[in-house]
PAPA-505730 format. One record per residue (C-alpha): residue in one letter; chain; x, y, z. Coordinates in steps of 0.05 Angstrom, whole numbers, m for minus. Layout:
REM residues N
@type->A | mol->A | east->X | north->Y | up->Z .
...
END
This chain:
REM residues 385
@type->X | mol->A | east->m166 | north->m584 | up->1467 .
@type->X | mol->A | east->m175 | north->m608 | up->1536 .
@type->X | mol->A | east->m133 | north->m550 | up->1570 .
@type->X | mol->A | east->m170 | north->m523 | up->1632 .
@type->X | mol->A | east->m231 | north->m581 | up->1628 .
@type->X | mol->A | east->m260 | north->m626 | up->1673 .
@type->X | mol->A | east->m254 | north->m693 | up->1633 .
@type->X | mol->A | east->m291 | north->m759 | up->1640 .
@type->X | mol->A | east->m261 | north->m831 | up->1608 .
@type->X | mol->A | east->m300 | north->m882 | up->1576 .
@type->X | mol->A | east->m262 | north->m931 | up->1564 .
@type->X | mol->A | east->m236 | north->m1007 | up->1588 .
@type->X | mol->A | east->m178 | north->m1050 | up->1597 .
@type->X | mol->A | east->m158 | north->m1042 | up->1530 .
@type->X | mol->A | east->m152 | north->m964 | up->1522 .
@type->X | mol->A | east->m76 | north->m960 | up->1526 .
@type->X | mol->A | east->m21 | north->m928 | up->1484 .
@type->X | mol->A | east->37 | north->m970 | up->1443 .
@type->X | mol->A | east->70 | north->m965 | up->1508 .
@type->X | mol->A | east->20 | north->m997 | up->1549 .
@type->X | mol->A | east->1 | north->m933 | up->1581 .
@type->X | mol->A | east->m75 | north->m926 | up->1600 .
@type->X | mol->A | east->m109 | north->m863 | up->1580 .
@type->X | mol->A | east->m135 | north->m860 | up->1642 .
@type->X | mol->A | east->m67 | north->m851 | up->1675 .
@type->X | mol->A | east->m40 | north->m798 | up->1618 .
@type->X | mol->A | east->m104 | north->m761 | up->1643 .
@type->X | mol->A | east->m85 | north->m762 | up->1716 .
@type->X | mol->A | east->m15 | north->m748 | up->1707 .
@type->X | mol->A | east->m24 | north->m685 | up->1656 .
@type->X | mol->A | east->m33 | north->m619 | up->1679 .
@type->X | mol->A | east->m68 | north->m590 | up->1626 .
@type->X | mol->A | east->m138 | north->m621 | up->1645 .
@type->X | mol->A | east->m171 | north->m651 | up->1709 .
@type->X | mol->A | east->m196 | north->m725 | up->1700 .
@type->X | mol->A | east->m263 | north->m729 | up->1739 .
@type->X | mol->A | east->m304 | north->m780 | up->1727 .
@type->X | mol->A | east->m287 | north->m855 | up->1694 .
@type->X | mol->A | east->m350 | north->m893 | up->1657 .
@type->X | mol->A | east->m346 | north->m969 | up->1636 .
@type->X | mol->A | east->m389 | north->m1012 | up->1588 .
@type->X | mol->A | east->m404 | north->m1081 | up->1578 .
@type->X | mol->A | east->m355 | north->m1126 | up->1613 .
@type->X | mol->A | east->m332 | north->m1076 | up->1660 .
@type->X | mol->A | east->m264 | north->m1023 | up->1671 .
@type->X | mol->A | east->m218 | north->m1081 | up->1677 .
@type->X | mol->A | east->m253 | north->m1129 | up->1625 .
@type->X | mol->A | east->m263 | north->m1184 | up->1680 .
@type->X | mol->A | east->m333 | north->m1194 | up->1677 .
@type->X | mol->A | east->m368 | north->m1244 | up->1630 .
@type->X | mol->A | east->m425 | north->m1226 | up->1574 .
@type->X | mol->A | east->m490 | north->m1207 | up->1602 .
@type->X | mol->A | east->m451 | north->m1205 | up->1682 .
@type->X | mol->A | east->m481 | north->m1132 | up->1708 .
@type->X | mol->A | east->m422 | north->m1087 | up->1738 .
@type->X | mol->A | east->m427 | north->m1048 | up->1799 .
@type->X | mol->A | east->m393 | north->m987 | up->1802 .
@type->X | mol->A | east->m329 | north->m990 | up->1841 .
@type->X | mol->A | east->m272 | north->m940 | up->1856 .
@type->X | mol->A | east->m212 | north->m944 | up->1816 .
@type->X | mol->A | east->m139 | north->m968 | up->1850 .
@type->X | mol->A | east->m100 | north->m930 | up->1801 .
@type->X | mol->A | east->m127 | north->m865 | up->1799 .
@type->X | mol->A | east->m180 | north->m861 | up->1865 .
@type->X | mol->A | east->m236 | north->m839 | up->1819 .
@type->X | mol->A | east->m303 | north->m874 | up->1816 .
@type->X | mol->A | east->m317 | north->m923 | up->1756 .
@type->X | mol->A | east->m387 | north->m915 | up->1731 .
@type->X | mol->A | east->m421 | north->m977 | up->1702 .
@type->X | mol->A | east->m452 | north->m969 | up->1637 .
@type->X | mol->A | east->m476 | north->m1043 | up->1642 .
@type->X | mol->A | east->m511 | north->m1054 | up->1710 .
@type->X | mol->A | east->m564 | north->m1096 | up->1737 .
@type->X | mol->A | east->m625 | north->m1068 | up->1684 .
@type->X | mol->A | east->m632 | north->m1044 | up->1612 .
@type->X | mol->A | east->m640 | north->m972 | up->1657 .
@type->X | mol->A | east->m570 | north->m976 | up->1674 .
@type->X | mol->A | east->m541 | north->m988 | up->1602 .
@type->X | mol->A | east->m546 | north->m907 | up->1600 .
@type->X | mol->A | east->m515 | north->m852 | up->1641 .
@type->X | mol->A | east->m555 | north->m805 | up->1660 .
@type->X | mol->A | east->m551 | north->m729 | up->1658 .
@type->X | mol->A | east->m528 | north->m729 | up->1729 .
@type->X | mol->A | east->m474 | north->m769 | up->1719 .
@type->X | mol->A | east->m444 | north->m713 | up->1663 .
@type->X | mol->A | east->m453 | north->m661 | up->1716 .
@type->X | mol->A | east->m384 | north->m617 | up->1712 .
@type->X | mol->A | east->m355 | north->m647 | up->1658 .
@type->X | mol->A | east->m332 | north->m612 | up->1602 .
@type->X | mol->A | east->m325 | north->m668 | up->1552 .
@type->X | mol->A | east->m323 | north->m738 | up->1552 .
@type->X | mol->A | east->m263 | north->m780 | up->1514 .
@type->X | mol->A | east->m285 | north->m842 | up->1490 .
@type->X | mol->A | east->m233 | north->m891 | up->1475 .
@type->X | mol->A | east->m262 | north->m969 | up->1465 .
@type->X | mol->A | east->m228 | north->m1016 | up->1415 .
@type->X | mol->A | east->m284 | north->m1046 | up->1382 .
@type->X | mol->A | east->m288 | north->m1109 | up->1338 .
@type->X | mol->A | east->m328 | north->m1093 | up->1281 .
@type->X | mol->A | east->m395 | north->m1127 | up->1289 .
@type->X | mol->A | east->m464 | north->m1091 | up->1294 .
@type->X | mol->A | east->m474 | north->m1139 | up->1368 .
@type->X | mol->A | east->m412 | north->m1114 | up->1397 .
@type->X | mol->A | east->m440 | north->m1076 | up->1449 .
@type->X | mol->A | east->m387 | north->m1020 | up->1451 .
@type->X | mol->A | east->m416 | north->m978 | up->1399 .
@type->X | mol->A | east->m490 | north->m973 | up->1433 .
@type->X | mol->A | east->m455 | north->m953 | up->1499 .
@type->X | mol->A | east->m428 | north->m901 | up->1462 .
@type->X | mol->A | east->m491 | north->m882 | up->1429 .
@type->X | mol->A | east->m529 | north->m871 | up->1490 .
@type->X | mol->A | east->m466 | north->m836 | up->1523 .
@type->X | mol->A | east->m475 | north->m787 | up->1463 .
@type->X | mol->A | east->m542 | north->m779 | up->1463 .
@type->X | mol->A | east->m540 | north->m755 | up->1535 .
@type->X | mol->A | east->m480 | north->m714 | up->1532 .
@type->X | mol->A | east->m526 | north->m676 | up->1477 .
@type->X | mol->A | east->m570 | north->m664 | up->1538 .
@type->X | mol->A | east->m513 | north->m639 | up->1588 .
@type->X | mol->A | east->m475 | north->m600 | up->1539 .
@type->X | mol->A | east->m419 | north->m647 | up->1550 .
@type->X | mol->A | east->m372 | north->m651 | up->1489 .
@type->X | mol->A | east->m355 | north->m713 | up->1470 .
@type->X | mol->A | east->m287 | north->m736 | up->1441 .
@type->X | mol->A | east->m268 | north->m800 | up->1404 .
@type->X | mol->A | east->m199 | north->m824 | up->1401 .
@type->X | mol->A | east->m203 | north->m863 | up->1335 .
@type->X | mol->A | east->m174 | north->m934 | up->1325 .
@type->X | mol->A | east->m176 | north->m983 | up->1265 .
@type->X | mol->A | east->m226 | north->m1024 | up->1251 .
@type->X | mol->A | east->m189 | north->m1093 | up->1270 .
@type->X | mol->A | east->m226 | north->m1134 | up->1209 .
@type->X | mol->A | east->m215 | north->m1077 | up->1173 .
@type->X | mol->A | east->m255 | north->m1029 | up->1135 .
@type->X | mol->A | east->m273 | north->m1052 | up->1067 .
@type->X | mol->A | east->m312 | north->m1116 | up->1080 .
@type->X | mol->A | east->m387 | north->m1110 | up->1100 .
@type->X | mol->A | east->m433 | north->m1164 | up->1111 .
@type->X | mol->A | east->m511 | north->m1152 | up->1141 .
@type->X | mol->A | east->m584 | north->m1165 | up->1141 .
@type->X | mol->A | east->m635 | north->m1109 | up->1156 .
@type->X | mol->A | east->m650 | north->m1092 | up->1226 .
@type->X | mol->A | east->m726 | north->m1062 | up->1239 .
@type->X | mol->A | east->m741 | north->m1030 | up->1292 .
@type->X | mol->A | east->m788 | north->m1074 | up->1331 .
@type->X | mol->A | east->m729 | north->m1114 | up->1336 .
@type->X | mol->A | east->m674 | north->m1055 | up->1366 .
@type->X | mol->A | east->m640 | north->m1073 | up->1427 .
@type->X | mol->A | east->m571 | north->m1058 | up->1456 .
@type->X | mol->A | east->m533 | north->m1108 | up->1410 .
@type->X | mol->A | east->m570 | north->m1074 | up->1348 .
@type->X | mol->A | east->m594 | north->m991 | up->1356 .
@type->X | mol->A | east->m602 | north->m985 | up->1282 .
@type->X | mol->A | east->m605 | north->m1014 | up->1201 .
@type->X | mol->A | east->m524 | north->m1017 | up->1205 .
@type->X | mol->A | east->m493 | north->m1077 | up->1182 .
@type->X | mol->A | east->m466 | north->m1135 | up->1218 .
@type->X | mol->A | east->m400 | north->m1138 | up->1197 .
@type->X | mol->A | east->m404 | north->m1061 | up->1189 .
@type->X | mol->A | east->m327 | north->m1048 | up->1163 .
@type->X | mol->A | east->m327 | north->m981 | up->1195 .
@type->X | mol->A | east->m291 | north->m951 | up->1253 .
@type->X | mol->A | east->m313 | north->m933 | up->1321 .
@type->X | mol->A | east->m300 | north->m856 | up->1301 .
@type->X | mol->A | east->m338 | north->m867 | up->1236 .
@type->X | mol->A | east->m402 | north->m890 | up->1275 .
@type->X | mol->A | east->m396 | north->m831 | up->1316 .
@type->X | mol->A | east->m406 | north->m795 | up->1262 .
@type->X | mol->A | east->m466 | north->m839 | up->1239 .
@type->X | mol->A | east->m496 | north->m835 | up->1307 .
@type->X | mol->A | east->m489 | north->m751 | up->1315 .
@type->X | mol->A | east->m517 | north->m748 | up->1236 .
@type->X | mol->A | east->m572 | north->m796 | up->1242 .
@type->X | mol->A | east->m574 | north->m860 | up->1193 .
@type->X | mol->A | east->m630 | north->m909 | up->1162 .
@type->X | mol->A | east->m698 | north->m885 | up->1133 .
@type->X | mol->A | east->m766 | north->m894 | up->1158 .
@type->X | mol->A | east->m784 | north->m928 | up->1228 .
@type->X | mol->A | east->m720 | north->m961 | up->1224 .
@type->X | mol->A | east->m675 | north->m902 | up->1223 .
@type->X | mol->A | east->m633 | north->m878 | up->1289 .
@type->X | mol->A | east->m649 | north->m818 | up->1316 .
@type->X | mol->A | east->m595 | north->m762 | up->1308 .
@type->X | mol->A | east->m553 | north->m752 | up->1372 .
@type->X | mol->A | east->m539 | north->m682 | up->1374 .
@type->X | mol->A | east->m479 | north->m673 | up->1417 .
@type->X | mol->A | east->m419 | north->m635 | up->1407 .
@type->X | mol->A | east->m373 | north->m684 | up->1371 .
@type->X | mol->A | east->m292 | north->m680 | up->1362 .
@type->X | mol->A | east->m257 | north->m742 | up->1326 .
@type->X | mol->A | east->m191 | north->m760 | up->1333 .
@type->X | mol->A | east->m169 | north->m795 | up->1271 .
@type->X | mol->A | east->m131 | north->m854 | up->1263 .
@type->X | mol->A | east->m63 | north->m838 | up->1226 .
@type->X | mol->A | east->m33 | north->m880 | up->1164 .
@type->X | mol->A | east->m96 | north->m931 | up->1172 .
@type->X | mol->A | east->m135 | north->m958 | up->1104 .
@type->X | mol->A | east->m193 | north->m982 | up->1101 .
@type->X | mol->A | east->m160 | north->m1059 | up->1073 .
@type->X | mol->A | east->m114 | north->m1057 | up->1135 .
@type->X | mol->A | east->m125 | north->m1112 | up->1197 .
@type->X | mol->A | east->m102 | north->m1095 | up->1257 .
@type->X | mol->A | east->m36 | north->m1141 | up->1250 .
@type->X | mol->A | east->m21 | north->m1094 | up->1193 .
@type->X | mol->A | east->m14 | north->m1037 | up->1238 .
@type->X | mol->A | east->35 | north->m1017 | up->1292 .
@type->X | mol->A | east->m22 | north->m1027 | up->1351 .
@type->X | mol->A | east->m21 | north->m1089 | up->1397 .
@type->X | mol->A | east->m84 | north->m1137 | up->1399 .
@type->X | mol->A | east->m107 | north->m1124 | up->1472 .
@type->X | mol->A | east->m166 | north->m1156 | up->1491 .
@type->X | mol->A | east->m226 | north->m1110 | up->1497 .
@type->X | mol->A | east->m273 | north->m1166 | up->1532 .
@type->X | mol->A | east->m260 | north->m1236 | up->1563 .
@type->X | mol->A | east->m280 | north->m1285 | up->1502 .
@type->X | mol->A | east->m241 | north->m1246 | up->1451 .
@type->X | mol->A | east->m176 | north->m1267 | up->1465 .
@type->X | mol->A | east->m141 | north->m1260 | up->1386 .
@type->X | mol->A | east->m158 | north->m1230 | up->1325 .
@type->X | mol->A | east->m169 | north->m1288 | up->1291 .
@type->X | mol->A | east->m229 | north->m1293 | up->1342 .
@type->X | mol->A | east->m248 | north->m1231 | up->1322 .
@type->X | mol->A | east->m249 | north->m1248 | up->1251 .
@type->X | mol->A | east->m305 | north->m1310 | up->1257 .
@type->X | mol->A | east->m358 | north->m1265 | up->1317 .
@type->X | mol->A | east->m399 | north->m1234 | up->1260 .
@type->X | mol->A | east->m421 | north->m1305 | up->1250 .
@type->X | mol->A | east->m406 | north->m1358 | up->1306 .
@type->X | mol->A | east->m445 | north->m1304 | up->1349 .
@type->X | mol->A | east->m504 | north->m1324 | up->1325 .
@type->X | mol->A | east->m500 | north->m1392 | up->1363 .
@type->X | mol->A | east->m510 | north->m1345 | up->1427 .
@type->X | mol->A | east->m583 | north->m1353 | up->1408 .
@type->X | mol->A | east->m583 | north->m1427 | up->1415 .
@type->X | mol->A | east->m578 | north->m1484 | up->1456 .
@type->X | mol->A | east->m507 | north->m1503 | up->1419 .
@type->X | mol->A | east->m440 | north->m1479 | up->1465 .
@type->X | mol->A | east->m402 | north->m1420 | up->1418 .
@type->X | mol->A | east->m344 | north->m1443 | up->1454 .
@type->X | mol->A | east->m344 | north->m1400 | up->1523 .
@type->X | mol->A | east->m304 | north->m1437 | up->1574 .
@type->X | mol->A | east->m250 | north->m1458 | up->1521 .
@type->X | mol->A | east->m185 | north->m1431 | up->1500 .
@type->X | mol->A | east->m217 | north->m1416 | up->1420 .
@type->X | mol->A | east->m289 | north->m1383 | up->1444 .
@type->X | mol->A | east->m326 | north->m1369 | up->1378 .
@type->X | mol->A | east->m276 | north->m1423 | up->1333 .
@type->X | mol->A | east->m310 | north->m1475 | up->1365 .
@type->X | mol->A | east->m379 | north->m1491 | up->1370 .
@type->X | mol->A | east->m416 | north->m1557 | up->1385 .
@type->X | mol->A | east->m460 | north->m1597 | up->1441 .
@type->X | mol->A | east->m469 | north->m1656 | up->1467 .
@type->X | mol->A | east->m519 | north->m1679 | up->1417 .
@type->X | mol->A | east->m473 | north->m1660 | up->1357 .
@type->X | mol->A | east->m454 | north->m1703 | up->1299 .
@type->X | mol->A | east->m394 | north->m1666 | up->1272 .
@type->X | mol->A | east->m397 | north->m1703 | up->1203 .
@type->X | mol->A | east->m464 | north->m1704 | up->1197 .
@type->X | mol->A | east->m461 | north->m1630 | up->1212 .
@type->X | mol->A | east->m402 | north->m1609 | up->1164 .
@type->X | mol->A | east->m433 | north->m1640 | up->1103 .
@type->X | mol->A | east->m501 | north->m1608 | up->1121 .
@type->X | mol->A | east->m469 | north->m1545 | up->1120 .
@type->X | mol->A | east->m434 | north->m1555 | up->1043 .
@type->X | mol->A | east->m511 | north->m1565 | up->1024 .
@type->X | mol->A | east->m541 | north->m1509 | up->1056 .
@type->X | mol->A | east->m533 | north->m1473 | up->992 .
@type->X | mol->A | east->m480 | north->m1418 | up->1017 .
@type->X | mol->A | east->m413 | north->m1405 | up->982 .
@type->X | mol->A | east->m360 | north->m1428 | up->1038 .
@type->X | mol->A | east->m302 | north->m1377 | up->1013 .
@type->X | mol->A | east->m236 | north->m1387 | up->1050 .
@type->X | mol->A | east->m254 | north->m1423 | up->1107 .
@type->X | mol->A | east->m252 | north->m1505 | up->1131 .
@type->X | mol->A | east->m278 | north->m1544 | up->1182 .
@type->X | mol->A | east->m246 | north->m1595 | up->1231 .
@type->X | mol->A | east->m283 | north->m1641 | up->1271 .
@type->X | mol->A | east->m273 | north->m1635 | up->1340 .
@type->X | mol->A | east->m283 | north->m1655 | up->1420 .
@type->X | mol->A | east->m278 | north->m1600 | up->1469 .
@type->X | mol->A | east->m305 | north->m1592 | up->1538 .
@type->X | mol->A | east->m325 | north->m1530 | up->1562 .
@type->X | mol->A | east->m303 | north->m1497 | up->1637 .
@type->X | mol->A | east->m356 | north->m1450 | up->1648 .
@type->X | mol->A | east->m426 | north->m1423 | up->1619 .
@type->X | mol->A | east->m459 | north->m1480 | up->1569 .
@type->X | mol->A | east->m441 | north->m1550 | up->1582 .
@type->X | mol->A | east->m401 | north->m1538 | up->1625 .
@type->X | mol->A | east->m355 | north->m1603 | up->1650 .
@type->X | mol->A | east->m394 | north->m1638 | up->1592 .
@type->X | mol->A | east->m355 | north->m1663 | up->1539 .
@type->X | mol->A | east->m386 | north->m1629 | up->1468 .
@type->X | mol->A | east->m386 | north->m1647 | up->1392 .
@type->X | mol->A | east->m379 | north->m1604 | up->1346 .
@type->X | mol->A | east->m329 | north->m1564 | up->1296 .
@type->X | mol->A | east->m272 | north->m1514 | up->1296 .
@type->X | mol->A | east->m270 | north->m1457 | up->1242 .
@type->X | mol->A | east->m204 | north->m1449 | up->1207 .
@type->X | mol->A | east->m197 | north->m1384 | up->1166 .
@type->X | mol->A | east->m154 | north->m1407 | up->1106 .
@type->X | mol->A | east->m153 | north->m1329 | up->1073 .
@type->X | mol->A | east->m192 | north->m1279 | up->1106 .
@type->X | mol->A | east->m202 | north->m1233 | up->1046 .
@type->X | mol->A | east->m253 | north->m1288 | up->1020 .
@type->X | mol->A | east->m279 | north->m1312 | up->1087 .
@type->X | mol->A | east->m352 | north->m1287 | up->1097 .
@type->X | mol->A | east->m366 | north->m1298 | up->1173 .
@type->X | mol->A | east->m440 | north->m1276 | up->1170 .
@type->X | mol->A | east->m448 | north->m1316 | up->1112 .
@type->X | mol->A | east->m420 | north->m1366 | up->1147 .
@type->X | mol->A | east->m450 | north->m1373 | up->1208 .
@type->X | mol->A | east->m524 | north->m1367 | up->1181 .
@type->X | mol->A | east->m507 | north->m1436 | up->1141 .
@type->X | mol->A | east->m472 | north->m1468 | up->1202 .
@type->X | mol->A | east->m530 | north->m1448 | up->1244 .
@type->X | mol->A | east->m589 | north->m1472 | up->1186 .
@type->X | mol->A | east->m551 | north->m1534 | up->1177 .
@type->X | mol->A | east->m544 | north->m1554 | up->1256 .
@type->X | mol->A | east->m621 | north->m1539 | up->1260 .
@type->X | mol->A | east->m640 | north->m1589 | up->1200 .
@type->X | mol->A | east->m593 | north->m1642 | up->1226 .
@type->X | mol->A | east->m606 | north->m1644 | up->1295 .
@type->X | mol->A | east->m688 | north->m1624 | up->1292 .
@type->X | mol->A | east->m702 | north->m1666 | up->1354 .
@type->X | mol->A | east->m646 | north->m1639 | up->1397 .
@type->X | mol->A | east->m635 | north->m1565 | up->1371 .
@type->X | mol->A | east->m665 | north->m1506 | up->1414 .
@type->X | mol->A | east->m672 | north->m1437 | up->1409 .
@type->X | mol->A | east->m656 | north->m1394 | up->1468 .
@type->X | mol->A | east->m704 | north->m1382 | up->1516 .
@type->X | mol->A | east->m666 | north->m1328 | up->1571 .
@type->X | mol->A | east->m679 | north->m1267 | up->1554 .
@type->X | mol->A | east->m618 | north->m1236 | up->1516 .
@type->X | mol->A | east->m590 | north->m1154 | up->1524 .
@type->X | mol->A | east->m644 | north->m1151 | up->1578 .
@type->X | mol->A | east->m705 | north->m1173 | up->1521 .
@type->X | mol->A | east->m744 | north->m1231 | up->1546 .
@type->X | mol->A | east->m801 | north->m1227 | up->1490 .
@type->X | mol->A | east->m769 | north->m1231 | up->1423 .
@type->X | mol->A | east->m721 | north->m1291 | up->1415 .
@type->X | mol->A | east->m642 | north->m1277 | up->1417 .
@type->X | mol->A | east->m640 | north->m1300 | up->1348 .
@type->X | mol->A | east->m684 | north->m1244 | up->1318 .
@type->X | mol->A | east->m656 | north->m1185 | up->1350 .
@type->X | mol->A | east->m582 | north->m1214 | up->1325 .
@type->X | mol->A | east->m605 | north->m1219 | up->1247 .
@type->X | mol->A | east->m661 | north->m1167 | up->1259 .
@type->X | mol->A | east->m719 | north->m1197 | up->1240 .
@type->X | mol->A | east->m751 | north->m1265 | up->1249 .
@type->X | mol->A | east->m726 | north->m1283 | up->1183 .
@type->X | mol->A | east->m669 | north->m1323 | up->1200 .
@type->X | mol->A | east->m706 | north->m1366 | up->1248 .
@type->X | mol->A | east->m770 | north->m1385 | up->1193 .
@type->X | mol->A | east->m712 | north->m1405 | up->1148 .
@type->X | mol->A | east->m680 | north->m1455 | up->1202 .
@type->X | mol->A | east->m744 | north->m1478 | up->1217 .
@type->X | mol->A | east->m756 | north->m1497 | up->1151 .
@type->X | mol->A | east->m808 | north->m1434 | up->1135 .
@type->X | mol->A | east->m772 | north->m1402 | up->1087 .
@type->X | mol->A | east->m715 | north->m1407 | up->1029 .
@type->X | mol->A | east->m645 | north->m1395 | up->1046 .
@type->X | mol->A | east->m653 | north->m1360 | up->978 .
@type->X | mol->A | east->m688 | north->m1308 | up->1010 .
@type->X | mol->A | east->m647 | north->m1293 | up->1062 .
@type->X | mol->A | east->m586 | north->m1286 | up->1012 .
@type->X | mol->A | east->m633 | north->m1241 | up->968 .
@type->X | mol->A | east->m646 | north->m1199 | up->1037 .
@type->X | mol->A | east->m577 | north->m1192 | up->1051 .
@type->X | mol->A | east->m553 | north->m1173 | up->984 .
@type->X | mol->A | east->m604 | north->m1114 | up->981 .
@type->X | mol->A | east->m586 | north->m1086 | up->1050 .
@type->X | mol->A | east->m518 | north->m1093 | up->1033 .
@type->X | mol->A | east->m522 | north->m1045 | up->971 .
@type->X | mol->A | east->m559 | north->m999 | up->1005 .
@type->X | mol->A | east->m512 | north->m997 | up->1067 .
@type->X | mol->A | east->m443 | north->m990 | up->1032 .
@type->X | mol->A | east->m487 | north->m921 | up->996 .
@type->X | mol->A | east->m516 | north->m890 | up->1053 .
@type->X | mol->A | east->m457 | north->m895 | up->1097 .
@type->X | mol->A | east->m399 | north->m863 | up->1050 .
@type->X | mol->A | east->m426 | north->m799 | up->1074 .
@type->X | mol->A | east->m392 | north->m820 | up->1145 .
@type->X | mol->A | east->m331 | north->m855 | up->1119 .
@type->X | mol->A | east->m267 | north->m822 | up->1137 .
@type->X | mol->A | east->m209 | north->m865 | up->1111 .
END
């Protein structure tokens, strides 16, 4: 399908073959299409630089071809433009993604799609599982005064489906009312993923864990994100600068008992999952060279485990234990700086009243179990596995 076309790559460290092979170096090397033009999201081409670090654009040692950044120094630059898609024919998009809604991936794929539409660029998605796999959801409804690039639309936050799957979502439009996303009307090829089902983690398959950005070192980190990245939003470390990023959390101010058997009374099943009290100290980013407090996550089975779930009561209970010490974020977060981190994460301002003691924890359950039942309806019309 690519015979005779002038081909642009998005993709990152992690688009390679079983063999290792890049797909930007099988592009070079064939003759049956000319690579043109290389595009990189969040975290850069080589996967070097940290969350929220803008990328410049640099030229490529391998292959002598430009790298555009799709995550630069404003929210401007989080989109290509139609210039950039000038002479392409189509654009292959391979990005392993993790399976959360704030996993930036998907977004930089959106917008890539959106103006592709414009350029009459075809776009073409090399499928890949869905590393948590594809049956579990978890989610809370996202509205659209709180959109932003680590949220576009009402899909979930655990969303169970592949990258290939939210193509589809994204060229078909999804959601209802304000809080619907906009169809992207681009020419759209997928490339399925063979043998995959939806149960399947990515150690059930034949393809190698790789990681696609610098705090997502194992699958097992993977696995906790949905929720321990909700602790981006506060003034607690989610364990950048340590070997287990996302397993551990905790500050300085931390009690880990204290916080452990707040979180068995938060009033949230805790399936298939412990807690260990722990002392880490952090090299980079929050605390850093300060020794912290806090817990590590240990996923006893994974089919039970409910990371979203999960985090929301880690993240209630630290704020009701530690009232006089706990802080919500105050940078601005995905280039926002006047809705707090924590809102455009669970998608409305929800989560936050309950933590601060404004609401029921009852009600956020009862608002997650209604999105979920309409998400797992509305999106079987995208499902392809």
């Amino acid at each position: 399908m690519l015979k005779g076309a002038a081909v642009g790559v998005l993709a990152n460290q992690a688009s390679i073959d079983t063999r290792g092979h890049h797909l930007a170096g099988l592009l070079k090397k064939s003759s049956h299409c000319k690579l043109t033009k290389l595009f990189a999201p969040e975290h850069g081409f080589f996967g070097d630089a940290q969350d929220m670090d803008s990328v410049s654009d640099v030229n490529d040692p391998s292959t002598g071809i430009e790298i555009i950044s799709l995550y630069g120094q404003t929210a401007g630059n989080l989109s290509p433009t139609v210039e950039n898609f000038a002479g392409l024919d189509a654009l292959v998009v391979d990005l392993p993604d993790i399976g959360t809604r704030y996993y930036t991936f998907s977004q930089t794929m959106a917008y890539c799609m959106k103006v592709a539409g414009a350029a009459g660029v075809k776009v073409i998605v090399l499928d890949r599982p869905n590393p948590i796999g594809g049956a579990q959801i978890e989610g809370s409804p996202l509205t659209k005064a709180y959109r932003s690039f680590c949220g576009i639309g009402p899909i979930a936050n655990r969303h169970g489906m592949t990258l290939g799957e939210l193509a589809a979502l994204f060229r078909g439009g999804f959601g209802e009312g304000e809080a619907a996303i906009e169809k992207h009307n681009c020419e759209l090829e997928i490339i399925q993923v063979k043998g995959w089902q939806r149960s399947m983690y990515l150690d059930e398959t034949s393809i190698p864990w790789v990681p696609p950005s610098p705090n997502m070192q194992s699958l097992e980190t993977a696995g906790v994100y949905p929720g321990a990245c909700l602790f981006e939003a506060t003034n607690l470390s989610e364990g950048r600068g340590t070997s287990r990023p996302f397993e551990l959390l905790g500050a300085p101010f931390v009690d880990p008992a204290a916080w452990i058997a707040a979180t068995r009374k938060v009033g949230i099943p805790l399936e298939g999952v412990s807690l260990r009290a722990v002392e880490f100290t952090p090299q980079f980013q929050k605390y850093a060279g300060e020794l912290c407090r806090g817990v590590q996550i240990h996923v006893d089975d994974r089919l039970t485990f409910k990371p979203y779930r999960f985090g929301i009561a880690l993240l209630v209970a630290a704020a009701k234990t530690f009232p006089d010490d706990f802080k919500w974020r105050k940078q601005p977060y995905e280039f926002i700086d006047d809705v707090p981190a924590v809102d455009l994460l669970y998608g409305d301002d929800s989560l936050r009243n309950c933590a601060e003691g404004c609401s029921s924890i009852e009600g956020i359950l009862k608002q997650m179990e209604d999105f979920e039942r309409w998400y797992k309806s509305a999106r079987k019309q995208y499902l392809r596995y």
